[in-house]
N, CA, C and O atoms as CSV, one atom per row, in Angstrom:
chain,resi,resn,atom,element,x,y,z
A,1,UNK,N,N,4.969,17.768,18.085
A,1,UNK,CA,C,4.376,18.658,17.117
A,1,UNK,C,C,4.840,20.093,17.342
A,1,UNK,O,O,5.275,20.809,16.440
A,2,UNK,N,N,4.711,20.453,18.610
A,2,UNK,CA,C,5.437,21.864,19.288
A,2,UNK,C,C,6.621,22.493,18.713
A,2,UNK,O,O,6.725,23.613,18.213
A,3,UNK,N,N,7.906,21.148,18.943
A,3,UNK,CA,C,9.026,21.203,18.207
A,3,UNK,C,C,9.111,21.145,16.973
A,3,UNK,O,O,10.104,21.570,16.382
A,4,UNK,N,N,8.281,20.710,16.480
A,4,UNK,CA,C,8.320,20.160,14.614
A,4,UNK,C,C,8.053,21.392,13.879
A,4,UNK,O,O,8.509,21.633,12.761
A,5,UNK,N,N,7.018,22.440,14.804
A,5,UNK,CA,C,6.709,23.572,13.759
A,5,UNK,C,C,7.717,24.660,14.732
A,5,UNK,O,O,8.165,25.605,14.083
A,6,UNK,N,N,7.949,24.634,15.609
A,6,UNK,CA,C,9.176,25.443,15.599
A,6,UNK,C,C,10.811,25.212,14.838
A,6,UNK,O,O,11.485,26.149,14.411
A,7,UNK,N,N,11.079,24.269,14.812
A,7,UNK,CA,C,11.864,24.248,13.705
A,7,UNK,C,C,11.632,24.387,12.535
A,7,UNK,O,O,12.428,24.957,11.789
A,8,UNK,N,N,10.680,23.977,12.200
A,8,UNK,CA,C,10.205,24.221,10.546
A,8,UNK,C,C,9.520,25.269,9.935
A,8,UNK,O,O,9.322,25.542,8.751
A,9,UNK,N,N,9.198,25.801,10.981
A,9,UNK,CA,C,7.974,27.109,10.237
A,9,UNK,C,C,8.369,28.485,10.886
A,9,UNK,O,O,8.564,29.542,10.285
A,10,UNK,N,N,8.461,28.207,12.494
A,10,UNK,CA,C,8.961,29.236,13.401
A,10,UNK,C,C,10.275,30.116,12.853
A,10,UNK,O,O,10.313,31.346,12.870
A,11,UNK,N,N,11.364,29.229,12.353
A,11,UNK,CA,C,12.686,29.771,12.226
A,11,UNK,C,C,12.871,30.374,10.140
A,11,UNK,O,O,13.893,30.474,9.461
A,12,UNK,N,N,11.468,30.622,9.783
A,12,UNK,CA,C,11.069,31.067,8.655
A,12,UNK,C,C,10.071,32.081,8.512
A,12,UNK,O,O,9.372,32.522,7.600
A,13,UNK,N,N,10.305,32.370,10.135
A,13,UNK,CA,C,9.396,33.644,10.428
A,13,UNK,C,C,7.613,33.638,10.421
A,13,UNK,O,O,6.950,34.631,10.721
A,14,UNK,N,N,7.095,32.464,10.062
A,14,UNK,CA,C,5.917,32.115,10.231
A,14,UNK,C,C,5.640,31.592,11.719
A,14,UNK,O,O,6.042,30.540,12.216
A,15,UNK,N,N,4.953,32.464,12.231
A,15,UNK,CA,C,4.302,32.375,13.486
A,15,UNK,C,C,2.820,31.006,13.417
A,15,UNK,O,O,1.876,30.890,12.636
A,16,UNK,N,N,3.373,29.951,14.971
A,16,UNK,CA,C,2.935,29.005,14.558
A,16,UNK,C,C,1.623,29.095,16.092
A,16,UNK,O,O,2.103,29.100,17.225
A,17,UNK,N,N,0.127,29.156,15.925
A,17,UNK,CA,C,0.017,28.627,17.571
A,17,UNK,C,C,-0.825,27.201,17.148
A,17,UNK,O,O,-1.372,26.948,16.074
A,18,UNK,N,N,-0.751,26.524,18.141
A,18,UNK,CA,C,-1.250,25.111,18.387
A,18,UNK,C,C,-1.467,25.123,20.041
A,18,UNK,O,O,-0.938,25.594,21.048
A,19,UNK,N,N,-2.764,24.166,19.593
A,19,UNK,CA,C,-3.891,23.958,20.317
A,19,UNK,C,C,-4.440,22.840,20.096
A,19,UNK,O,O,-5.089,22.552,19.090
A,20,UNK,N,N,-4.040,21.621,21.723
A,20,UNK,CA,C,-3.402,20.565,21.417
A,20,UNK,C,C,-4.247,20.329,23.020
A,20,UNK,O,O,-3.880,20.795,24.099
A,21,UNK,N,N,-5.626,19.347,22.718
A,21,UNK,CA,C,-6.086,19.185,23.648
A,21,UNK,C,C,-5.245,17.893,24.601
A,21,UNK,O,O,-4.701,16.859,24.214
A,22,UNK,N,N,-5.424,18.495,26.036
A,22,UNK,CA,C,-4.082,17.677,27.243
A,22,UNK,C,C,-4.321,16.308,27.168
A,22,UNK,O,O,-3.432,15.518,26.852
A,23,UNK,N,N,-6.161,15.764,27.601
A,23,UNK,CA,C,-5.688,14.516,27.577
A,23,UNK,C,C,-6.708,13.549,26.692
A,23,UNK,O,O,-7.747,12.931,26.925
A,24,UNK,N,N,-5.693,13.794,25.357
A,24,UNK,CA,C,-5.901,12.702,24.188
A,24,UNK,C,C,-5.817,11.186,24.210
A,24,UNK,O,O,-5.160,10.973,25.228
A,25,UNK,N,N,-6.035,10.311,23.803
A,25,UNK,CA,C,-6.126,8.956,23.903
A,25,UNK,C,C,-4.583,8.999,23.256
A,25,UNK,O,O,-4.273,9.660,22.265
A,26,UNK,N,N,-3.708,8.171,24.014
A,26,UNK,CA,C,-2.394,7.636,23.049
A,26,UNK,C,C,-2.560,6.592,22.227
A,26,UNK,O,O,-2.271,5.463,22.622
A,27,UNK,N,N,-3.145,6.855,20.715
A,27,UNK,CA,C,-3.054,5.216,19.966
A,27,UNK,C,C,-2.123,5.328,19.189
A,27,UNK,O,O,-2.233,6.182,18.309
A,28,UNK,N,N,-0.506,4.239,19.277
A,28,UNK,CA,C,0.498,4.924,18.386
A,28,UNK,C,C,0.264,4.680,16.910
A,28,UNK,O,O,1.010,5.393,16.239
A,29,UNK,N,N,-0.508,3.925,16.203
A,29,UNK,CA,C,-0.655,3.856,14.846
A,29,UNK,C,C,-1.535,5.531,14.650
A,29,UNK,O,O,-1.005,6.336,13.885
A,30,UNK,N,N,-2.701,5.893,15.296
A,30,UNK,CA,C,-2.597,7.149,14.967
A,30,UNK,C,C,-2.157,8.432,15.156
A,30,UNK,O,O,-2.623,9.473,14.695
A,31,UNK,N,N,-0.836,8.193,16.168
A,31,UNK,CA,C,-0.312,9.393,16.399
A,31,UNK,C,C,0.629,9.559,15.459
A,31,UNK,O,O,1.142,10.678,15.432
A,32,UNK,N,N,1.111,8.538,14.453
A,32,UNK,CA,C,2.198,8.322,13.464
A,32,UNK,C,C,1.563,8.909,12.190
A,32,UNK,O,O,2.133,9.741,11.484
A,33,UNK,N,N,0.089,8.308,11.907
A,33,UNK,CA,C,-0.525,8.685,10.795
A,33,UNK,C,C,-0.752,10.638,10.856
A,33,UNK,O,O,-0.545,11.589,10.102
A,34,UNK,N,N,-1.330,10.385,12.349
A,34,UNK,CA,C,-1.530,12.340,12.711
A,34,UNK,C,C,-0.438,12.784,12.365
A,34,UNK,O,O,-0.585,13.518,11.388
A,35,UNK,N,N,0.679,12.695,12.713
A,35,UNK,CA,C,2.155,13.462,12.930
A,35,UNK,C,C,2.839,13.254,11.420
A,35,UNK,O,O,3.905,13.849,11.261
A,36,UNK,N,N,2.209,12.273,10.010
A,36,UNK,CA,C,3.057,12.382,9.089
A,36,UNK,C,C,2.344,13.551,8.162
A,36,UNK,O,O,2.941,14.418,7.524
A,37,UNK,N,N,0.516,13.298,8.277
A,37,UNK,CA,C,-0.233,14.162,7.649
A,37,UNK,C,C,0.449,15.765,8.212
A,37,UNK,O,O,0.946,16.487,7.348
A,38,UNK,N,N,0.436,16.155,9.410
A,38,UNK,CA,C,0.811,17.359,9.975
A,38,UNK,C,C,2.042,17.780,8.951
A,38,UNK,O,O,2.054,18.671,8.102
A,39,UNK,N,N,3.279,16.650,9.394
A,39,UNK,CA,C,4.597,16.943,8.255
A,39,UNK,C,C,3.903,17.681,7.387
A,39,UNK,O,O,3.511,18.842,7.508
A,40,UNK,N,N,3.755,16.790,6.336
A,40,UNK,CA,C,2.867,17.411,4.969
A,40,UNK,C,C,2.288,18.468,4.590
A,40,UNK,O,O,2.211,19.149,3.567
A,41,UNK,N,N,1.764,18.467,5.973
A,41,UNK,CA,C,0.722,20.035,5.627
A,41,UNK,C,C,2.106,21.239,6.036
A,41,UNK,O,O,2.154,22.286,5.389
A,42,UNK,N,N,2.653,21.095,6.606
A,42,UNK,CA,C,3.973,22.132,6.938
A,42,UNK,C,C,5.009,22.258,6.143
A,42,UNK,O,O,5.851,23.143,6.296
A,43,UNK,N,N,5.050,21.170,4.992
A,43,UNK,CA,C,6.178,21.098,4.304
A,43,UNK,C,C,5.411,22.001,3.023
A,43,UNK,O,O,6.049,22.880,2.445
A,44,UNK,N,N,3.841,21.655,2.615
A,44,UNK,CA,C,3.436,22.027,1.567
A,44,UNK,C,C,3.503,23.595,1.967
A,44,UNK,O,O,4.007,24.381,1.164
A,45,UNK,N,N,2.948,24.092,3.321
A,45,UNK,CA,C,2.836,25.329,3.324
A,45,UNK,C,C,4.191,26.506,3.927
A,45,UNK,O,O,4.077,27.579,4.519
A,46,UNK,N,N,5.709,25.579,3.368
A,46,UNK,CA,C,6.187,26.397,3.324
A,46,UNK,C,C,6.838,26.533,1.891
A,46,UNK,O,O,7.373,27.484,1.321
A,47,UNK,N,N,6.580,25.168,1.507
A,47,UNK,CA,C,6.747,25.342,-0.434
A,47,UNK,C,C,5.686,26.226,-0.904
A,47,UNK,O,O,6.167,26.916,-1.802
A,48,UNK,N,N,4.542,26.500,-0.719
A,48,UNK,CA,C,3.698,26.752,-1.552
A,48,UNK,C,C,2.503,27.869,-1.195
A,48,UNK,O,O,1.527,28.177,-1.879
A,49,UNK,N,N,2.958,28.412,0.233
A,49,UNK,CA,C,1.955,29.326,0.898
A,49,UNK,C,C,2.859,30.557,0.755
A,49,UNK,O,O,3.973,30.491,0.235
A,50,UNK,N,N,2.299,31.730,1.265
A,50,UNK,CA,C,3.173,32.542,1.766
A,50,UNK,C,C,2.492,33.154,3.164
A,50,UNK,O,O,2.166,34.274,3.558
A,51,UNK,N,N,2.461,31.900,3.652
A,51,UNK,CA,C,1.838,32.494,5.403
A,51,UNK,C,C,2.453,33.339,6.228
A,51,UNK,O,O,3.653,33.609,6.182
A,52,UNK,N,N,1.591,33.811,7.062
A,52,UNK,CA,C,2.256,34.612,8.368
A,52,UNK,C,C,2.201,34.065,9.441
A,52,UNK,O,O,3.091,34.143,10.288
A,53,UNK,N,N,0.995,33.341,9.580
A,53,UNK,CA,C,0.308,32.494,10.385
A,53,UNK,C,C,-0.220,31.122,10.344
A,53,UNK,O,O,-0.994,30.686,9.492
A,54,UNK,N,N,0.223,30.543,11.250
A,54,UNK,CA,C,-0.453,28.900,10.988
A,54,UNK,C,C,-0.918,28.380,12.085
A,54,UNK,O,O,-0.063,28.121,12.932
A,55,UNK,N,N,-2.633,28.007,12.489
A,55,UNK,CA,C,-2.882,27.954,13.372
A,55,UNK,C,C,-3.320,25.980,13.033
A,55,UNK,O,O,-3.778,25.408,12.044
A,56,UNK,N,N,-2.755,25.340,14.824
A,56,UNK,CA,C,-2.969,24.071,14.423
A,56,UNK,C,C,-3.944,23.491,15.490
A,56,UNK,O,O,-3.345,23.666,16.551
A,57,UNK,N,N,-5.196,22.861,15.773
A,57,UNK,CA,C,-5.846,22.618,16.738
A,57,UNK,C,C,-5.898,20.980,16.417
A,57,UNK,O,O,-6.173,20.560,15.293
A,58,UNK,N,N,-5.581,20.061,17.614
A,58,UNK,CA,C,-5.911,18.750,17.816
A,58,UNK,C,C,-6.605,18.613,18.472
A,58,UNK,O,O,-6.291,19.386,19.377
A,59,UNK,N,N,-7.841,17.912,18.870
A,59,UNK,CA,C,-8.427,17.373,19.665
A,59,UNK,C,C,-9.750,15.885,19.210
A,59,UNK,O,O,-9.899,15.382,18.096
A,60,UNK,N,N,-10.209,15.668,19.997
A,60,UNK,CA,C,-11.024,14.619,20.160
A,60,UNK,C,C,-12.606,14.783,19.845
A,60,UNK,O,O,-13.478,15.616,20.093
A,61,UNK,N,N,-12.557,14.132,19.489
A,61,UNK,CA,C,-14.433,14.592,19.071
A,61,UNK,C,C,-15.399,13.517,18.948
A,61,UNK,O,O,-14.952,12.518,18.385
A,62,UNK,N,N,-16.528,13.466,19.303
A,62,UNK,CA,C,-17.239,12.281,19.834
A,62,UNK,C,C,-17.845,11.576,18.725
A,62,UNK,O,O,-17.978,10.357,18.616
A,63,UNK,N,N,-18.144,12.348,18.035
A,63,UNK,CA,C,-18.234,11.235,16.960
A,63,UNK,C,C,-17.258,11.289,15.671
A,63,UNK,O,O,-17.348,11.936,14.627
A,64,UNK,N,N,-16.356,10.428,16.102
A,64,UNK,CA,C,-15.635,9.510,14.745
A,64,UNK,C,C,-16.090,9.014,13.847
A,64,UNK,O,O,-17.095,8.372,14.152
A,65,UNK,N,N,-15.742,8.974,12.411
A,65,UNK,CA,C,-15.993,8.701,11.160
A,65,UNK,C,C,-15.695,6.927,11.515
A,65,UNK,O,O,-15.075,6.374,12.424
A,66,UNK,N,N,-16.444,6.411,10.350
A,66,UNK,CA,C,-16.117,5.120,10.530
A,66,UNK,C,C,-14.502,5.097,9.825
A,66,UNK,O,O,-13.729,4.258,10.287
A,67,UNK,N,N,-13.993,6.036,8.690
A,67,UNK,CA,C,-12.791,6.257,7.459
A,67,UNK,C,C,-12.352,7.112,8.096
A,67,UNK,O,O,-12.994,7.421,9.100
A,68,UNK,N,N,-11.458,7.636,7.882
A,68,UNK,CA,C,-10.451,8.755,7.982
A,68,UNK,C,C,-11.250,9.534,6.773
A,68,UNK,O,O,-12.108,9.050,6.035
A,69,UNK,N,N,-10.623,11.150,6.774
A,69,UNK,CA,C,-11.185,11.880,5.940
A,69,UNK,C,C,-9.880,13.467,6.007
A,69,UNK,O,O,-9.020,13.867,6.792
A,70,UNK,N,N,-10.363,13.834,4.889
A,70,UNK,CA,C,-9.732,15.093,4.854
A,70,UNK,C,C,-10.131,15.927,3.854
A,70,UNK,O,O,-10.234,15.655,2.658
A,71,UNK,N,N,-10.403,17.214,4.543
A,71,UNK,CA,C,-10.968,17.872,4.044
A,71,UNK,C,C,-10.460,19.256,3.479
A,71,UNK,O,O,-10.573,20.112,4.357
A,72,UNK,N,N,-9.992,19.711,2.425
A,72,UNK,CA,C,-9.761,21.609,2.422
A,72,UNK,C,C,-10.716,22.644,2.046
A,72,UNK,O,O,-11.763,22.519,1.411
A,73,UNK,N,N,-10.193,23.665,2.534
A,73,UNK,CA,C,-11.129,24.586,2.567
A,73,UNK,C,C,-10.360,25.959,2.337
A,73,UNK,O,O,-9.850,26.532,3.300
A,74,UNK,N,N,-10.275,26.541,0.904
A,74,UNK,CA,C,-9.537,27.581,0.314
A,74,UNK,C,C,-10.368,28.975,0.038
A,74,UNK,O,O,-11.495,28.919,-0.456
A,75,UNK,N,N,-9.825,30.083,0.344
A,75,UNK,CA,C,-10.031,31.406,-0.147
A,75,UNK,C,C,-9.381,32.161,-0.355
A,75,UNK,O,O,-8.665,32.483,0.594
A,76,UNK,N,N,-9.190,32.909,-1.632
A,76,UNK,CA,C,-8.101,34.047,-1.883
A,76,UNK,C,C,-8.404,34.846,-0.752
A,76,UNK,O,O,-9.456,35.390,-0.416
A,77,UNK,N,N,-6.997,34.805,-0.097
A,77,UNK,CA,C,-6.578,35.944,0.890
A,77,UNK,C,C,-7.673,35.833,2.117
A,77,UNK,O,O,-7.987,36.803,2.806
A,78,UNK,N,N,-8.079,34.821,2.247
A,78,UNK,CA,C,-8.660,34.232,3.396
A,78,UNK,C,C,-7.717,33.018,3.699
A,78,UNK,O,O,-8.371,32.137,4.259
A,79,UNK,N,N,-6.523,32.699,3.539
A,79,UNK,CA,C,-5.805,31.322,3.664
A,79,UNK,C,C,-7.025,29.777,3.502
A,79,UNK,O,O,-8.221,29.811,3.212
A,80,UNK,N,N,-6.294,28.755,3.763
A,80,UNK,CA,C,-6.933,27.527,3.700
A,80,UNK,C,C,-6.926,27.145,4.862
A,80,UNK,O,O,-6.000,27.295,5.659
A,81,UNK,N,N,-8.430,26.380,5.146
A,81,UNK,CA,C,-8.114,25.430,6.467
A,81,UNK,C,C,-8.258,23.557,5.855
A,81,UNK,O,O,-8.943,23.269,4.874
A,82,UNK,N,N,-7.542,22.601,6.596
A,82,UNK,CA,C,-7.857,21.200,6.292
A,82,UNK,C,C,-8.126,21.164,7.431
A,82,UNK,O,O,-7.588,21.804,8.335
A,83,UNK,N,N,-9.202,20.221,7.522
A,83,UNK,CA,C,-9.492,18.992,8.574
A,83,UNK,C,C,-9.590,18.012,8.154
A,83,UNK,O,O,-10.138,17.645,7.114
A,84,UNK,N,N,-8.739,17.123,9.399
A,84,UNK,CA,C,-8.342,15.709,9.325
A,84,UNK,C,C,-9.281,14.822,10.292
A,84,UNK,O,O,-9.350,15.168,11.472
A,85,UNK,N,N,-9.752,14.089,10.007
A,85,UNK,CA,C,-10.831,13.737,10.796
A,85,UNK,C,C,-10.306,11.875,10.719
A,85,UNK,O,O,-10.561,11.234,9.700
A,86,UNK,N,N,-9.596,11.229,11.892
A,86,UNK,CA,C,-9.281,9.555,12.138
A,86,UNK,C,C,-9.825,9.086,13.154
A,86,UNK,O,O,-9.715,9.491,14.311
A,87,UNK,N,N,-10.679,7.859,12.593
A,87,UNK,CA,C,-11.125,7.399,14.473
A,87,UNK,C,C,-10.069,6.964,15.265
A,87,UNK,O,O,-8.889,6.749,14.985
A,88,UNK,N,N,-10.543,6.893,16.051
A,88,UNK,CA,C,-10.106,6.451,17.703
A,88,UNK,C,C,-10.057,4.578,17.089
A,88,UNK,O,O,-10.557,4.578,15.964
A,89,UNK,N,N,-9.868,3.941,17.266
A,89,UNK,CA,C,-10.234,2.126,17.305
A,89,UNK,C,C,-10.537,2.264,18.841
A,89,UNK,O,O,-10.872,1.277,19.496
């Protein structure tokens, strides 16, 4: 993910930080689903934002949805935040 937004966002002058808790559960069906949604959100917000900043936080949280979910959250000139919310199996 580190590398993904430094090539993609970093070298377009959008300053990227992420915050990427150390020790996550490895489940690879959702690190594939995490890592294509992420794509997405980086591809849309360099088509369609005009950011300066993009802040990305992963971590774990105790209670999991039974569904996946996603959520946005928009304000003029307050930017948008999404949360992605996938259980654990």
């Amino acid at each position: 993910m580190r590398s993904y937004a430094d090539d993609h966002l970093s070298r377009h002058g959008v300053h990227v930080s992420l915050e990427i808790e150390d020790d996550l559960p490895s489940v690879a069906e959702v690190e594939t689903v995490i890592f294509r949604i992420y794509q997405e959100l980086l591809t849309n917000i360099l088509r369609h934002a005009e950011a300066e900043h993009v802040s990305v936080e992963l971590y774990r949280r105790d209670t999991a949805l039974v569904n996946g979910t996603i959520r946005f959250d928009s304000e003029t000139d307050q930017g948008t935040h999404v949360l992605v919310e996938i259980p654990l199996p």
